[in-house]
N, C-alpha and C positions, 0 to 999 in steps of 0.2 A: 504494500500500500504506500502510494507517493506521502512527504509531508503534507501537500495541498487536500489531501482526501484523507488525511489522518482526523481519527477522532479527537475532541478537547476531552483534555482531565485536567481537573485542578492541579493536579501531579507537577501538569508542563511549565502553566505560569500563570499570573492571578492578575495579566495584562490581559486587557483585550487586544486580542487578532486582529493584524489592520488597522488599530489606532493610531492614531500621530499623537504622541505624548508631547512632542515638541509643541505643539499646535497652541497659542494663544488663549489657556480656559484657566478656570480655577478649580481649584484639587483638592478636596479633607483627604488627609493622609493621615495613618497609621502607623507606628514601628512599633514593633513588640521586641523585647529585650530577652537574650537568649535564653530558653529553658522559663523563663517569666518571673526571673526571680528580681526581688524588689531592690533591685539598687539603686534607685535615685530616694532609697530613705538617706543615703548616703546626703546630706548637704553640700560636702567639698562637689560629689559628684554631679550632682543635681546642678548648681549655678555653675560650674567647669560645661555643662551640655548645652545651658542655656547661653553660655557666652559662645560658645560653638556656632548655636544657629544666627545669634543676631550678626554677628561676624561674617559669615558666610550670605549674609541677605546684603552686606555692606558690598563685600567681593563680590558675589555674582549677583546684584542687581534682581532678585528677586522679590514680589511686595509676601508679606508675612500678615496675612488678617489679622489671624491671632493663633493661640498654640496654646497648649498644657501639656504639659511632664507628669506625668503620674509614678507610682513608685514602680511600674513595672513596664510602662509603654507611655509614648509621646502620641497626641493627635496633634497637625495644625493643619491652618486653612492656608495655603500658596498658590499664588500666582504667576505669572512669569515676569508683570514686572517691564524692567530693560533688559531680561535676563532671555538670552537667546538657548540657554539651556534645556534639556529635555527634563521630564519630573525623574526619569530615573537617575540623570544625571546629577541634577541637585539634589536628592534625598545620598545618592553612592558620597556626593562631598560631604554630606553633613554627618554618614553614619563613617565615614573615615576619620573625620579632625574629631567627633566626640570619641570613637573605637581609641586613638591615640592620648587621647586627654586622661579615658578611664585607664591605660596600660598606669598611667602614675602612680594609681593604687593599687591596681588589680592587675589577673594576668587574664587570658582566655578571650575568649567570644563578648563583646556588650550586646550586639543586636541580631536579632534573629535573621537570618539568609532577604527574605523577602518583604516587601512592603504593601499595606493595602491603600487602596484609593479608591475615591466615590468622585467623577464627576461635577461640580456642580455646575446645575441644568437654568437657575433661575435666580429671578431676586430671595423669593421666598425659599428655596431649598439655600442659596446663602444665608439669608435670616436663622435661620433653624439651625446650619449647621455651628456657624457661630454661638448661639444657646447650648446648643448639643455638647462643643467642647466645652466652654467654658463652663458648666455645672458640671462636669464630669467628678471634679472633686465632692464636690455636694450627694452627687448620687452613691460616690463610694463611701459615703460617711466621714470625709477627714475635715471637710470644714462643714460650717451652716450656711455659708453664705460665698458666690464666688471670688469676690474677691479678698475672702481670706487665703486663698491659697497662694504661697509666693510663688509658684515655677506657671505661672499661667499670664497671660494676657494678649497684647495686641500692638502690633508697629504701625501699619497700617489701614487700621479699619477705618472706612469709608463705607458711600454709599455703594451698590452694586454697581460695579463698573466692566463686564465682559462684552 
């Protein structure tokens, strides 16, 4: 069987086929941290991650809605921004300079192989997804309110702009 006439399995990749990632959209993304264990209880780690990505939006010119670090996996909202970059491209820079940061404490793997991503399609599925991350703390029980949490917020939020 050709790869054109091959079956999908989640197996292969958790991209869609024929997408242009490079493509002009805005993206809620996902990293999960390997094996899920909670290392951004770690503080040193935690704002070491966070200096990572604002850093990285400075170099490669990408806009940053917004973002949360949780103890075991990061979401944020990105765009492209000035940034000619593909989403796989900028998530590989971001999970490299934090993979490098955590070697200071740690040895092994920080983030799992793969990333997820959702599209976003509209004003209101941007609306939402913004709610969606930033309560993420709240829904796991670690604060009441979202902006008690410190590894969370937003560089460029704005109105819906795609």
């Amino acid at each position: 069987m050709s790869d054109k006439n091959k079956p999908y399995t989640r197996r292969d990749t958790l991209r869609l086929r024929g997408f242009d990632y490079a493509s002009k959209r805005i993206y809620c993304v996902t990293v999960v941290v390997s094996e899920r264990r909670r290392l951004f209880l770690d503080h040193r780690m935690a704002r070491a991650t966070i200096e990572c990505l604002i850093e990285l939006r400075h170099t490669m010119g990408f806009n940053l809605y917004c973002y949360c670090l949780m103890p075991d996996h990061f979401h944020a909202l990105i765009g492209p921004g000035e940034s000619h970059k593909s989403l796989g491209e900028t998530l590989g820079a971001f999970k490299s300079l934090s993979t490098r940061r955590y070697w200071e404490w740690y040895d092994g793997r920080l983030w799992q192989r793969q990333f997820f991503d959702h599209i976003i399609r509209n004003e209101q599925d941007f609306d939402e997804t913004i709610t969606y991350i930033l309560n993420n703390p709240v829904r796991r029980g670690l604060v009441a309110n979202p902006g008690a949490w410190p590894y969370s917020g937003g560089l460029d939020l704005k109105l819906w702009d795609a």
